[in-house]
C-alpha positions as protocol buffer text, in pm:
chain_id: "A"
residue {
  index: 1
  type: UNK
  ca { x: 13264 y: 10189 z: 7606 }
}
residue {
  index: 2
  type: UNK
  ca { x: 12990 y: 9950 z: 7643 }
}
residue {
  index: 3
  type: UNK
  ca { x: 12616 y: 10069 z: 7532 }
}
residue {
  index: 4
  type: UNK
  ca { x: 12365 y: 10096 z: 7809 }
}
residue {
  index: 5
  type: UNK
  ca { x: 12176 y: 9791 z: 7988 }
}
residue {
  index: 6
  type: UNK
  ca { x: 11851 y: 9777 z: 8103 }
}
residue {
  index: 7
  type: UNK
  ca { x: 12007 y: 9612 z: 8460 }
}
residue {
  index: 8
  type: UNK
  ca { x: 12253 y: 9648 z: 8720 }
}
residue {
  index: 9
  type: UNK
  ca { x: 12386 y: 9427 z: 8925 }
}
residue {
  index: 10
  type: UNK
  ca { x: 12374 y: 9447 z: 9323 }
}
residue {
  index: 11
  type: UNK
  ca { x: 12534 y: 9239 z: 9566 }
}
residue {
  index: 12
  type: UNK
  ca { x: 12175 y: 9054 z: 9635 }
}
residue {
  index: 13
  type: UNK
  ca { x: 12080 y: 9033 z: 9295 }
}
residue {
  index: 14
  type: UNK
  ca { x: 11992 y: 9281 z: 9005 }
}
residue {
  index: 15
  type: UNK
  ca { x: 11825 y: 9615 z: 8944 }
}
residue {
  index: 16
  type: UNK
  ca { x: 11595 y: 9564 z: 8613 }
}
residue {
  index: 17
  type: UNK
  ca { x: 11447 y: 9863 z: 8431 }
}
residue {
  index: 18
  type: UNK
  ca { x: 11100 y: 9804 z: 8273 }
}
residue {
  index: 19
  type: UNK
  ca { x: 10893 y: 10003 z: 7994 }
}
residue {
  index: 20
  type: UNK
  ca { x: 10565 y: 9817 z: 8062 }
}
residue {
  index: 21
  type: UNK
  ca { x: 10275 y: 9887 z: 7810 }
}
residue {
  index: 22
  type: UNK
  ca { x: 9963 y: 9751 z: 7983 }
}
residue {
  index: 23
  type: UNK
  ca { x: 9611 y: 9644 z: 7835 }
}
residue {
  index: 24
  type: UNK
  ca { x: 9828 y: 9446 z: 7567 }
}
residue {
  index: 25
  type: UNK
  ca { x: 9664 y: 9170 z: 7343 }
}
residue {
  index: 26
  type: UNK
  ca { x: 9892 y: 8932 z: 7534 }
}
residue {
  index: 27
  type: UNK
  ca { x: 10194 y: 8916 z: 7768 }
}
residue {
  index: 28
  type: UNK
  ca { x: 10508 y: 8917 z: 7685 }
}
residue {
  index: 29
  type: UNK
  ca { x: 10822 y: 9032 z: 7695 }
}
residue {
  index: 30
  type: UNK
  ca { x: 10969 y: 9256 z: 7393 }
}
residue {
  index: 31
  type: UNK
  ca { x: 11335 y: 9247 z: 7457 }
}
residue {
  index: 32
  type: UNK
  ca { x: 11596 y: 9578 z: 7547 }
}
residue {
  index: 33
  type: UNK
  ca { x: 11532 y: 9894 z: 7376 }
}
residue {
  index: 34
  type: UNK
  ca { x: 11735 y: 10221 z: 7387 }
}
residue {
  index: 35
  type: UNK
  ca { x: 11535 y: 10518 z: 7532 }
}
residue {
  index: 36
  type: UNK
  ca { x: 11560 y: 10887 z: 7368 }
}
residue {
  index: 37
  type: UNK
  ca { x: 11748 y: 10991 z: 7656 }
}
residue {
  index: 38
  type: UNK
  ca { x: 11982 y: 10707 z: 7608 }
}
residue {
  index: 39
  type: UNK
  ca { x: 11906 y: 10493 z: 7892 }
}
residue {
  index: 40
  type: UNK
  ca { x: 11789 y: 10147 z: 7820 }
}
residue {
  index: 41
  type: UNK
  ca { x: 11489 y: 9881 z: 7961 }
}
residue {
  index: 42
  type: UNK
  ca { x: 11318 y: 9577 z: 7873 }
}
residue {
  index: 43
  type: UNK
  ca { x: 11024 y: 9640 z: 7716 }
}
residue {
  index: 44
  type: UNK
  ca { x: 10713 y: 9401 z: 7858 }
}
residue {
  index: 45
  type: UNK
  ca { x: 10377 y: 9397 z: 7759 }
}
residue {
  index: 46
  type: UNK
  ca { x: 10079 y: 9286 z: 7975 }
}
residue {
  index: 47
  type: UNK
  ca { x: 9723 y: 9217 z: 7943 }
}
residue {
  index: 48
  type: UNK
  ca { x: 9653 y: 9376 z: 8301 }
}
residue {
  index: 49
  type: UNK
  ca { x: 9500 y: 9671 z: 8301 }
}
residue {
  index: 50
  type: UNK
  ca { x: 9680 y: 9970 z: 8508 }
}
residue {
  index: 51
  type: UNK
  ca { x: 9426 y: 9946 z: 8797 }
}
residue {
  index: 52
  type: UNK
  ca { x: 9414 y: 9912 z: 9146 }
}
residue {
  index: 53
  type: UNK
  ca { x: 9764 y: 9722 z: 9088 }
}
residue {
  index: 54
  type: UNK
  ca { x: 9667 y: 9474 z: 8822 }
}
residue {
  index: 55
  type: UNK
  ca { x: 9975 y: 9519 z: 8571 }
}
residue {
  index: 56
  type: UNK
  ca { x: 10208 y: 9574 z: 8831 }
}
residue {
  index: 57
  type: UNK
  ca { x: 10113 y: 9205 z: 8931 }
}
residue {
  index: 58
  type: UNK
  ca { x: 10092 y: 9083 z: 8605 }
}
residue {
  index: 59
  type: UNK
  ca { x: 10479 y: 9247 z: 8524 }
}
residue {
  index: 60
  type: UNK
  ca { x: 10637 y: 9020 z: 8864 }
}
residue {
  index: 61
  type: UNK
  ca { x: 10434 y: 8696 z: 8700 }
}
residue {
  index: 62
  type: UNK
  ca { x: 10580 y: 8702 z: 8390 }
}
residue {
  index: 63
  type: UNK
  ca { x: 10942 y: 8868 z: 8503 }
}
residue {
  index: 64
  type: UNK
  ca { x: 10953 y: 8560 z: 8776 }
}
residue {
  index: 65
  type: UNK
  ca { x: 10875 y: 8293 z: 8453 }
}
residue {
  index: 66
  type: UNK
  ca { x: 11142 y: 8446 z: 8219 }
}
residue {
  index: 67
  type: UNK
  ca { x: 11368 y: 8404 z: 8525 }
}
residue {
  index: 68
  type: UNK
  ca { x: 11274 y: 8088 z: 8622 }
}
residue {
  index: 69
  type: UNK
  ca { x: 11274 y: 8280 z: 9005 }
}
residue {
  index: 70
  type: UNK
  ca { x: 10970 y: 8250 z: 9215 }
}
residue {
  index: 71
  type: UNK
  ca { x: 10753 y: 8523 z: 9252 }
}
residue {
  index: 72
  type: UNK
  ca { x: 10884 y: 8627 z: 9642 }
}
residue {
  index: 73
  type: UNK
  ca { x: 11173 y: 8707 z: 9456 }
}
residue {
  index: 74
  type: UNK
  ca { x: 11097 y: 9007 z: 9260 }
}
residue {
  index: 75
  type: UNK
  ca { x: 10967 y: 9352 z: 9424 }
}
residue {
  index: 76
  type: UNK
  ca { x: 10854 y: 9645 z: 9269 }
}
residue {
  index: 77
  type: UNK
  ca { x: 11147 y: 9920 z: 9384 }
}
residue {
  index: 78
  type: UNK
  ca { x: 11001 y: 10245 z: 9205 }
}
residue {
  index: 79
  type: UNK
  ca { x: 10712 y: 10288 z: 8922 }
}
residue {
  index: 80
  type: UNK
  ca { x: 10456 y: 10195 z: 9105 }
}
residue {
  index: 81
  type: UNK
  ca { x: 10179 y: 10395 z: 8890 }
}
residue {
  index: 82
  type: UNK
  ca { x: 10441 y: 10456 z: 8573 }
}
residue {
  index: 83
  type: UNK
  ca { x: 10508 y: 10264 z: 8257 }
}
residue {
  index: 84
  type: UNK
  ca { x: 10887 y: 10308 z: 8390 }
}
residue {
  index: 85
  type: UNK
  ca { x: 10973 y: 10036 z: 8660 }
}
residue {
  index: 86
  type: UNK
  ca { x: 11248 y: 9954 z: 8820 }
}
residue {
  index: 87
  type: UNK
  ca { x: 11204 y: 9596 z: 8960 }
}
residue {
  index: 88
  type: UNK
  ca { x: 11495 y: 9435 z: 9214 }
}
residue {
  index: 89
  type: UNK
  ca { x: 11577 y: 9064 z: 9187 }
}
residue {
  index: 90
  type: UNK
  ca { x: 11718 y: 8863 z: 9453 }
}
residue {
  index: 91
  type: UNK
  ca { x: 11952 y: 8582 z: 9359 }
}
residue {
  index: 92
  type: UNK
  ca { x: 12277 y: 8505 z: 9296 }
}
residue {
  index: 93
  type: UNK
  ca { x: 12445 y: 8795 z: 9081 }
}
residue {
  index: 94
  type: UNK
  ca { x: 12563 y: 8574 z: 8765 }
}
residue {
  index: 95
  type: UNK
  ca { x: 12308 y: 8393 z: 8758 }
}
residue {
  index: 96
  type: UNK
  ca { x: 12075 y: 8645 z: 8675 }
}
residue {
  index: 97
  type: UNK
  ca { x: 12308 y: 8798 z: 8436 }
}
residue {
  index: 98
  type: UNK
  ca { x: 12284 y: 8495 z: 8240 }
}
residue {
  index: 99
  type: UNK
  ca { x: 11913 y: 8477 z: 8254 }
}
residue {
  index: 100
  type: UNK
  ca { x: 11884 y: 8886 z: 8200 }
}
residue {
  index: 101
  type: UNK
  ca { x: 12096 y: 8842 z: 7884 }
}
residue {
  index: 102
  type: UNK
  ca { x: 11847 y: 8561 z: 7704 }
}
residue {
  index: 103
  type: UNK
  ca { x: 11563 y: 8841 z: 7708 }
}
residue {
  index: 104
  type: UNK
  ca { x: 11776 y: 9124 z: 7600 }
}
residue {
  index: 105
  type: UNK
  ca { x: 11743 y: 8994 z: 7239 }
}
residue {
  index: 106
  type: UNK
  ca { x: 11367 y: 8872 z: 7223 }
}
């Protein structure tokens, strides 16, 4: 049995799960980490603060960099005033594997 990944694939792309700690002394992007109720997400940390939409910006910016996708790319699916996100990615399935795999480990 495999353990529990912070994305899913979909035929248009991927499904990411975020734990996003805003008002953080700088952005970045802490790699997966296993919830208490066993799921799992990619931890990211912003400088945004959680107002008026700020963070939620400031998660797509650095989610598009660390996938080398463009911005238009990335939508906020469900979180939008939680620290738990769920992000959707459109691209090409494998690709984004790849790419979703480098920041597992960070």
């Amino acid at each position: 049995m495999s353990s529990p990944s912070f994305y899913t694939l979909v035929p248009d792309g991927a499904r990411i799960t975020l734990r996003v700690t805003p008002n953080a002394s700088a952005d970045r992007l802490e790699g997966a980490q296993t919830r208490a109720d066993g799921s799992c997400a990619l931890a990211i940390r912003v400088c945004a603060p959680p107002d008026k939409g700020a963070a939620n910006s400031a998660v797509i910016s650095l989610l598009a960099k660390a996938l080398t996708l463009p911005k238009s790319a990335l939508s906020l699916s469900s979180g939008q005033t939680s620290r738990t996100k769920v992000i959707l990615a459109r691209g090409e399935p494998g690709v984004l594997r790849t790419a979703l795999e480098s920041l597992a480990d960070r």
